[in-house]
C-alpha positions in Angstrom: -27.9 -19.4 2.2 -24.6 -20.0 3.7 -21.5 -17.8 2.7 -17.8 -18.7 2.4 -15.2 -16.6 4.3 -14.3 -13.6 1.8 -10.8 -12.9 1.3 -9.4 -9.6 0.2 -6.2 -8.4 -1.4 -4.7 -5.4 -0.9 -2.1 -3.9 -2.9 1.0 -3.0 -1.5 3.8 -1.1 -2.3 6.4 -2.8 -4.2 10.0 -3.2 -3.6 12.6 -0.9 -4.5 15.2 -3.3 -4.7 15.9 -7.2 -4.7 19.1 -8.7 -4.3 20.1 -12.1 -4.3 21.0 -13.4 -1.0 21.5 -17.3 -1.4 20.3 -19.5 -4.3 16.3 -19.2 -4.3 15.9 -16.4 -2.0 15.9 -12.4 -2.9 16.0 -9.7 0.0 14.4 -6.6 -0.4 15.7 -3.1 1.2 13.6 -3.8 4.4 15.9 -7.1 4.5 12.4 -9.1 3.5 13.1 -12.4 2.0 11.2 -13.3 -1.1 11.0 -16.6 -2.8 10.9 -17.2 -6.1 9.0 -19.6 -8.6 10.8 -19.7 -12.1 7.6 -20.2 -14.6 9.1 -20.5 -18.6 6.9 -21.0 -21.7 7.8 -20.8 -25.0 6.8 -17.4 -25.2 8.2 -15.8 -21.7 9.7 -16.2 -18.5 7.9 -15.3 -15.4 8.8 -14.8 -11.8 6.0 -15.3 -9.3 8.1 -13.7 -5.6 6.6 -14.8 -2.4 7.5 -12.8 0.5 8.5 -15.4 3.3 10.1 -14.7 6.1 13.0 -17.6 6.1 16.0 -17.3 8.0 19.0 -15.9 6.2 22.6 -17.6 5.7 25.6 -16.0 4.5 25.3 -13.9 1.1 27.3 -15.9 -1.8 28.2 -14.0 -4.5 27.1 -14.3 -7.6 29.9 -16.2 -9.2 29.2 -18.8 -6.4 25.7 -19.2 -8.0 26.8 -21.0 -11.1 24.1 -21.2 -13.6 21.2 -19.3 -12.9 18.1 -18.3 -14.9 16.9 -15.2 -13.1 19.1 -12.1 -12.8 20.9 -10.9 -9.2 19.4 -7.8 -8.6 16.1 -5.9 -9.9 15.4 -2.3 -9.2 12.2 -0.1 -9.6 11.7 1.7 -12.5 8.7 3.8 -13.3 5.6 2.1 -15.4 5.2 -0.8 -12.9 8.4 -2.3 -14.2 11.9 -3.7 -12.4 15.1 -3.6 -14.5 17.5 -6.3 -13.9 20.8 -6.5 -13.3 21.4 -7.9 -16.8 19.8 -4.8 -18.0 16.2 -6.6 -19.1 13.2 -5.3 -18.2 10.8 -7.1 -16.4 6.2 -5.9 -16.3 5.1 -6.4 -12.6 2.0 -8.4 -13.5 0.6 -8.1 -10.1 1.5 -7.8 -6.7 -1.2 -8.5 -4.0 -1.2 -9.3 -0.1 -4.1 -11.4 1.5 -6.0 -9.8 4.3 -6.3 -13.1 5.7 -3.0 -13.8 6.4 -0.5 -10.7 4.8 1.2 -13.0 2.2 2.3 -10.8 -0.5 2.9 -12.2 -3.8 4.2 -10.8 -7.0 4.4 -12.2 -10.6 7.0 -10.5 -12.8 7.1 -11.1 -16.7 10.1 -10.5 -18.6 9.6 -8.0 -21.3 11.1 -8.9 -24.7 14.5 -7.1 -25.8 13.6 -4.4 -28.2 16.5 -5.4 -30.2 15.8 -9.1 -30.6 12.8 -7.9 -32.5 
């Protein structure tokens, strides 16, 4: 019986910090770009980051950003969680890298505000 390749996933430490750099890409503090993927349902928003290495133009600022659903920093807070720069709190669903290759990925939910409820 023939066997497909087997992949594994490690997890690896997450980010301390992401920053917006440009308009659909995040830098971390080890100047790592990440990519994001804005997913919204009726009942949350996700994030799902891939770390890509892309080369970086200048930083805009955020007012140069106009209109833009996710926040324009996040920092690591204990109970696998980031807070934002807009002071929500956003679950790290999970964050894996393949073996195969050492894509890391990570899917961030945004929690609900505790005073909307």
């Amino acid at each position: 019986m023939a066997e497909g390749p087997f992949f594994r996933a490690q997890t690896p430490l997450h980010p301390d910090h992401l920053w917006i750099w440009e308009k659909a890409v995040y830098v971390d503090e080890n100047r790592r770009t990440w990519l994001p993927i804005t997913i919204e349902t009726e009942s949350s928003l996700q994030v799902l980051l891939r770390q890509e290495d892309v080369p970086l133009g200048d930083p805009v600022c955020p007012s140069q950003l106009g209109p833009y659903l996710l926040p324009v920093m996040w920092q690591l807070y204990p109970g696998r969680r980031y807070r934002a720069s807009d002071s929500s709190f956003w679950r790290i669903v999970y964050h894996i890298k393949a073996s195969i290759d050492g894509t890391e990925d990570m899917l961030l939910e945004q929690l609900p505000d505790p005073e909307d409820e």
